[in-house]
C-alpha positions in Angstrom: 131.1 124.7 97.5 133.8 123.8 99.5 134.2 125.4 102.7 137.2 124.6 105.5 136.9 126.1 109.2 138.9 124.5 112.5 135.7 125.0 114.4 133.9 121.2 114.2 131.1 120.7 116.9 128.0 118.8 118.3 128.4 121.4 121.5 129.8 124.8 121.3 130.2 126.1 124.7 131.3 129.8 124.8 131.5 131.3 128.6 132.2 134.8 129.8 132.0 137.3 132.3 132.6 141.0 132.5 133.0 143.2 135.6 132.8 146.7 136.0 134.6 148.2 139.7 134.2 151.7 141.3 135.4 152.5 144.5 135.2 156.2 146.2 137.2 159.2 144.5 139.3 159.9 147.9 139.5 158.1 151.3 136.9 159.7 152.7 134.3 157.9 155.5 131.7 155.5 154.2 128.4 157.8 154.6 126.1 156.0 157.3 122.4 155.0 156.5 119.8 158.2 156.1 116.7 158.5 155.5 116.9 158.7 151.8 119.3 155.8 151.7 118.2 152.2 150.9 117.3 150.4 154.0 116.7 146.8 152.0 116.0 143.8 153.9 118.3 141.3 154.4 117.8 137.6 153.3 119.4 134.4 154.8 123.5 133.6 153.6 123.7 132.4 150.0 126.2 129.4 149.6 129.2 131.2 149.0 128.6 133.0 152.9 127.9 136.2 152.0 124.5 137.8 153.2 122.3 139.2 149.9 120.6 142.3 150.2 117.1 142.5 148.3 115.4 146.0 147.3 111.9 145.8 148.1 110.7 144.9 144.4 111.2 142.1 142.1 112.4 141.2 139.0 109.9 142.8 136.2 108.4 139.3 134.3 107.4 139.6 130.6 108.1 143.9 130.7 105.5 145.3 128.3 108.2 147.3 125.7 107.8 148.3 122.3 109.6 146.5 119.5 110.6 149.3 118.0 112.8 149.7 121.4 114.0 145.9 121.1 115.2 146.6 117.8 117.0 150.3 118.9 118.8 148.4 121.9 119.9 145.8 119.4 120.9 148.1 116.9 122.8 149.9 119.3 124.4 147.2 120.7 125.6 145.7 117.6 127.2 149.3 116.6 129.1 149.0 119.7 130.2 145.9 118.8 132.5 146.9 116.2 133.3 150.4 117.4 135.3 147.6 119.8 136.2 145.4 117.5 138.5 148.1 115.9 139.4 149.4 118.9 141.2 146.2 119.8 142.2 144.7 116.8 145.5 145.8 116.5 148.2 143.0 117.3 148.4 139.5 116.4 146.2 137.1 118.9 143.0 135.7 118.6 140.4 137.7 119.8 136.9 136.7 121.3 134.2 138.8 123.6 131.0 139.4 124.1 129.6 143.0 123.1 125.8 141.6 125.0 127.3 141.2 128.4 129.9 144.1 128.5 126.7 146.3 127.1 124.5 144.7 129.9 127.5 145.3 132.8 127.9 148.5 131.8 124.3 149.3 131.0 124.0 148.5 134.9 127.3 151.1 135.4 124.8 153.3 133.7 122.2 153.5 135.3 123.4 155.2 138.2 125.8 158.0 136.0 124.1 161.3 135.4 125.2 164.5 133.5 128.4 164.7 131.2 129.5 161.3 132.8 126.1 159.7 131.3 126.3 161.7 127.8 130.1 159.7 127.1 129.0 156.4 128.4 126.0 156.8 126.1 128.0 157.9 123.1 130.4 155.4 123.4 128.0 152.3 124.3 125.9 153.7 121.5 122.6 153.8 124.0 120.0 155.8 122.4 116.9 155.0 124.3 115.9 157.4 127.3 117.4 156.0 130.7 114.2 154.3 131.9 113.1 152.8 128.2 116.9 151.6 128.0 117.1 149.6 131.4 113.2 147.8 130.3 114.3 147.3 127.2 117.2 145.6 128.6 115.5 143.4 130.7 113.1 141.9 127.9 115.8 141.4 125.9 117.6 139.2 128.4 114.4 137.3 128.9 113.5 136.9 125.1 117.4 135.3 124.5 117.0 133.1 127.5 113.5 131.4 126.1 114.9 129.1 124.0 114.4 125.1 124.4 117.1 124.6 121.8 119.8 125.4 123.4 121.3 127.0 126.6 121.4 130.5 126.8 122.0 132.3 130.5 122.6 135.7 131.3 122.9 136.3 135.3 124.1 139.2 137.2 124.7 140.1 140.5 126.3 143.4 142.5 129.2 143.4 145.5 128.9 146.4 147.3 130.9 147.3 150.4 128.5 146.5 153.6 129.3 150.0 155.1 128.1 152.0 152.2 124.4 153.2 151.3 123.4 152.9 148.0 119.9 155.2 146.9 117.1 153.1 146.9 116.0 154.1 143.5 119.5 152.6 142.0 118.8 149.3 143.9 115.5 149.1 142.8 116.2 149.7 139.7 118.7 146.9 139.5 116.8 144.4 141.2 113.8 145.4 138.5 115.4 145.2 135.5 119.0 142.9 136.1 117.3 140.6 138.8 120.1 142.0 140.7 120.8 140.9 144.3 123.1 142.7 146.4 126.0 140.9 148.3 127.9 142.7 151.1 131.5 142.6 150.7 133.9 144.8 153.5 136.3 145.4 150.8 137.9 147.8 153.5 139.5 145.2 154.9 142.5 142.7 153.6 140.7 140.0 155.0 137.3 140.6 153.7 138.5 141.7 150.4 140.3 138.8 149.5 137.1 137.1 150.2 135.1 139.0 148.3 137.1 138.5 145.2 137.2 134.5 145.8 133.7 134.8 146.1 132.9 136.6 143.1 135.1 134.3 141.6 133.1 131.7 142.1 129.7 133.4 141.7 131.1 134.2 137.8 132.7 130.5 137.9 129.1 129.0 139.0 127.4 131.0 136.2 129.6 130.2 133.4 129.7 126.6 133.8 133.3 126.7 134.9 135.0 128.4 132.4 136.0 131.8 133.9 137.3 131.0 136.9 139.0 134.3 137.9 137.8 137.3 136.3 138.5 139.8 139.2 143.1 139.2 139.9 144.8 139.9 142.6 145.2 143.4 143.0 141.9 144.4 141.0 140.0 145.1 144.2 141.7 147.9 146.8 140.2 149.3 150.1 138.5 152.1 148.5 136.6 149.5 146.5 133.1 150.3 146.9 130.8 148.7 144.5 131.5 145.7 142.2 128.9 144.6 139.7 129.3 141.6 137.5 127.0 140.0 134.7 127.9 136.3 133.2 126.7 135.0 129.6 126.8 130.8 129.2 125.8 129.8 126.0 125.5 126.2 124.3 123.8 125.0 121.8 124.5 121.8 118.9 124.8 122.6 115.2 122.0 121.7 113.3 123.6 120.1 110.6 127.0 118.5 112.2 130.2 118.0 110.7 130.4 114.3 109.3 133.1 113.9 106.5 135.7 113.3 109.2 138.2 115.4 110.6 142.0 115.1 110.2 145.5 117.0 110.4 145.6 119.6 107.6 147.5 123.0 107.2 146.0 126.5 108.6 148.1 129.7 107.0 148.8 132.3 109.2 148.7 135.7 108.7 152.7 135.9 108.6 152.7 133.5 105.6 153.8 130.7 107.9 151.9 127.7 108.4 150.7 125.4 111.2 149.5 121.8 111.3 145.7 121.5 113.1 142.8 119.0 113.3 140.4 120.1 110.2 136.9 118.9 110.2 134.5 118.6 107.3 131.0 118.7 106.5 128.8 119.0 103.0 125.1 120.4 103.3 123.0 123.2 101.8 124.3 126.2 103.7 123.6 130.0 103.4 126.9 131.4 101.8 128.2 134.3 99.8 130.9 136.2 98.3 132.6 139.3 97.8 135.8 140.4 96.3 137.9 139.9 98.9 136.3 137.0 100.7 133.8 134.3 101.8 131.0 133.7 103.9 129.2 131.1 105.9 126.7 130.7 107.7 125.7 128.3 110.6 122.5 127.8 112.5 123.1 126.0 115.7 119.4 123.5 116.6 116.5 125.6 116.3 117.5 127.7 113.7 117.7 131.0 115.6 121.2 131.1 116.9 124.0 130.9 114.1 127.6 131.6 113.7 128.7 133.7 110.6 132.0 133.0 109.4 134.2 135.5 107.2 136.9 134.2 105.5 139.2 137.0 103.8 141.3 136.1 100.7 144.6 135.6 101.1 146.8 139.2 101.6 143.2 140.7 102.6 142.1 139.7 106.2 143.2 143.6 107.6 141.5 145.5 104.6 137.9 143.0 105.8 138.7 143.7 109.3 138.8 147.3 108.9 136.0 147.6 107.2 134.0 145.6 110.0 131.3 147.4 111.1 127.1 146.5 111.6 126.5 148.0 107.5 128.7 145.8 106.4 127.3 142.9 108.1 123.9 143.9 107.9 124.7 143.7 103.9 126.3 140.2 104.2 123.8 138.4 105.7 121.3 139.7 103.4 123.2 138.1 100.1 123.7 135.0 102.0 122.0 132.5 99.9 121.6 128.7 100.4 124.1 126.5 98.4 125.9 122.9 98.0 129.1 123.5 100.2 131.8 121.1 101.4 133.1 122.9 104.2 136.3 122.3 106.1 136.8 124.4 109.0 139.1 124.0 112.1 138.9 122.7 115.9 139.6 125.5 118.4 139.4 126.2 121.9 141.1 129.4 123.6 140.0 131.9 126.0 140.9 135.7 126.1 140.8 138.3 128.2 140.1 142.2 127.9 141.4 145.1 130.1 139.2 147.8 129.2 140.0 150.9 131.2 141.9 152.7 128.5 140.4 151.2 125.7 136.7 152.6 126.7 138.4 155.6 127.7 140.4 156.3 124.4 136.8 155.8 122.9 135.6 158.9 124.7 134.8 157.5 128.6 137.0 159.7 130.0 135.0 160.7 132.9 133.8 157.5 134.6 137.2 156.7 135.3 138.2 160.3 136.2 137.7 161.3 140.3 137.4 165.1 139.3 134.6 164.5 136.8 132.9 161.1 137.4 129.3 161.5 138.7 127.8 158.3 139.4 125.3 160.2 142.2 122.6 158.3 140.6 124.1 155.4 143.0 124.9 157.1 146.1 123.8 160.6 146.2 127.6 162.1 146.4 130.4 162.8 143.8 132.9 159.8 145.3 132.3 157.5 142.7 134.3 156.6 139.7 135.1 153.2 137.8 138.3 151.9 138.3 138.6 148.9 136.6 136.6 147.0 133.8 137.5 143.6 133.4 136.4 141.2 130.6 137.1 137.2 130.2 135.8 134.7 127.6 136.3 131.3 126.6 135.2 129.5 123.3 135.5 125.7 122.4 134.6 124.0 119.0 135.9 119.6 119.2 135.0 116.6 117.6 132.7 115.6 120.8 130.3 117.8 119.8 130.3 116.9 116.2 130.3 113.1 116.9 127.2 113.7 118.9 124.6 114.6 116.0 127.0 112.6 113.4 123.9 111.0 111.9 122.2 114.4 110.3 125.6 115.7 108.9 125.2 112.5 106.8 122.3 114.6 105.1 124.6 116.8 102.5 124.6 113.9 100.4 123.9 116.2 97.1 124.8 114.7 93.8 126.0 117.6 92.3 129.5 118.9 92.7 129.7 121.3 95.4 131.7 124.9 95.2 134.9 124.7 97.6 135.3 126.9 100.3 138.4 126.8 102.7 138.5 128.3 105.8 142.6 127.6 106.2 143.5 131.5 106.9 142.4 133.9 109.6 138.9 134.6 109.8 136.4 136.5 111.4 133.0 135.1 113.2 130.0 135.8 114.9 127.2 134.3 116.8 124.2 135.9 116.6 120.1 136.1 117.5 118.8 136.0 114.0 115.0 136.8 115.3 116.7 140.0 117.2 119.6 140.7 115.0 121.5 140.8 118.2 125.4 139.9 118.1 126.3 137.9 121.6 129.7 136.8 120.5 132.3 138.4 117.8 135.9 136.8 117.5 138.7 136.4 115.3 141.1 133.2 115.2 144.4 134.2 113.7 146.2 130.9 115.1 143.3 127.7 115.8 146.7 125.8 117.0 146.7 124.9 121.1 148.5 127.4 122.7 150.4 125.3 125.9 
């Protein structure tokens, strides 16, 4: 089977980073220190400068939770997944995100929501588990992805929160037990201090991501009434198991328009799960170890928006289950591109309305009060497949040696593709490449 995809590699590197901002409803005076406030201690500057505040507990090792939760956080997850997908898809540029680490931001968001404000971020982030089973849940899950010698996996996270403000100590607590989230103090309140609270998360998410999202929060993002910031970063790494060793070379990718553009193609043959439909093709690819894997869709020609619309987790779910292992030759295309998401009225045209309304946001799970509201959600990712990669493992692609004549597969048209956890059917990454040519 032959198979062609512009996405050779010995290291795929995909980076992002995802913020979520609130700030108070009206300019009202930061609310001193009480008694029912969090008075956490305070430990000694980080290396960006800024101090971090610790609630008095620690990170929860090795949480004792269920499976059957694992597989509900998963399963909602992954449903969320595409309920984006199709919320974004519309227009013509490549898309790329990670459902994991908006779900894990926002999950974080969550925890301090109560009432109506909860119910819609539930509904729309598709989180079915109880409030305190959802955030343990969360936190084994980020461990289990993370314990993998095969590759590198992070997940980090870390909360900005305006040095005048008091947060309840049950919201910190519950952060820094479930997120290993620190707290760094930020005076967003002034022009000064704001601007260096932005270059400083910068960096934090640039630190985390192995430099590929350098600037997730802009100019402008972060206003005096800023009061909270909280941020998670996803870096992922990992070889292919079976590299791609036929050689790679200039070839022709169709675009959707019926034009045509001129990009490196590299080629592989090996025993690889595949299958069919009536409309397309499918790949699959384990990265080293087996668990991690990038599915690739490939529609016909004339049908990539009829598969796209009909993207959701059943559809998938299906797919994978009829892949079966066969001869291919597969030919698939170098990429690299980054892309970035402005969420506020997407999540809200999916039925968020009242995080990001001052009148009906209730975020007192944080603070106690009615001030809070998101104001801004901002998403960045970056994705890179090149022949360095591939040339590394060279040796075992050589493997797909097979006699017989292999089936032809062609991935020279828009396609879809995922990486997944196969052991936690878990999508971390879900993109689209309309155009693999170098945008300058």
């Amino acid at each position: 089977m032959r198979y062609t995809l512009e996405t050779g590699l010995k290291r795929w590197i995909s980076a992002l980073a995802l913020v979520v901002v609130l700030v108070a409803g009206c300019a009202l005076p930061a609310p001193g220190p009480s008694d029912s406030m969090a008075t956490p201690t305070v430990e000694p500057p980080t290396q960006i400068g800024f101090k971090v505040v610790a609630a008095e507990v620690e990170r929860e090792g090795d949480p004792d939770v269920p499976p059957a939760d694992l597989a509900a956080l998963a399963e909602g997850q992954n449903r969320f997944a595409f309920d984006l997908y199709q919320a974004i898809r519309d227009g013509d540029d490549n898309l790329f995100y990670s459902p994991y680490s908006l779900a894990t931001a926002l999950a974080m968001t969550y925890a301090g929501a109560r009432g109506e404000t909860a119910a819609q971020m539930a509904q729309v982030l598709n989180f079915t588990l109880p409030q305190a089973q959802l955030h343990a849940a969360t936190n084994a899950l980020a461990q289990e992805l993370q314990a993998q010698d095969s590759l590198t996996l992070t997940v980090a996270n870390s909360l900005w929160a305006q040095e005048s403000y008091a947060f309840l100590d049950e919201y910190l607590e519950a952060l820094a037990r479930h997120y290993g989230a620190g707290v760094r103090l930020v005076d967003y309140t002034d022009p000064v201090g704001r601007e260096a609270g932005r270059e400083a998360i910068n960096r934090w998410v640039e630190d985390e991501t192995a430099g590929r999202i350098d600037e997730l929060i802009t100019e402008g993002m972060l206003t005096h009434l800023t009061r909270l910031v909280l941020a998670n970063a996803i870096y992922f790494h990992a070889d292919w198991q079976v590299p791609f060793l036929l050689g790679t070379s200039d070839g022709t990718f169709y675009l959707l328009d019926g034009s045509q553009v001129t990009v490196p193609l590299m080629s592989r043959r090996t025993g690889t799960p595949h299958t069919s439909g009536e409309s397309y093709q499918a790949v699959e690819l384990p990265y080293e170890g087996g668990r991690a894997r990038m599915l690739v869709i490939v529609p016909d020609e004339g049908a990539f928006r009829e598969i796209e619309a009909s993207l959701d987790a059943a559809f998938i779910e299906t797919l994978i289950e009829d892949l079966a292992t066969a001869d291919i030759e597969l030919t698939m295309p170098k990429f690299s591109y980054d892309a970035r998401l402005t969420l506020k009225p997407i999540l809200i045209e999916m039925g968020m309305e009242d995080a990001f309304d001052a009148d009906r946001a209730d975020f007192s799970g944080m603070d106690g009060t009615r001030q809070l509201l998101i104001t801004d959600v901002a998403h960045e990712a970056f994705v890179a497949v090149d022949e360095e990669g591939t040339e590394a493992a060279a040796a075992t692609g050589v493997v797909v040696g097979i006699e017989s004549m292999p089936v032809e597969v062609r991935v020279d048209r828009p396609f879809i593709y995922l990486i997944y956890d196969a052991e936690l059917d878990l999508l971390l990454f879900v993109g689209r490449v309309l155009n693999p040519a170098p945008v300058n």
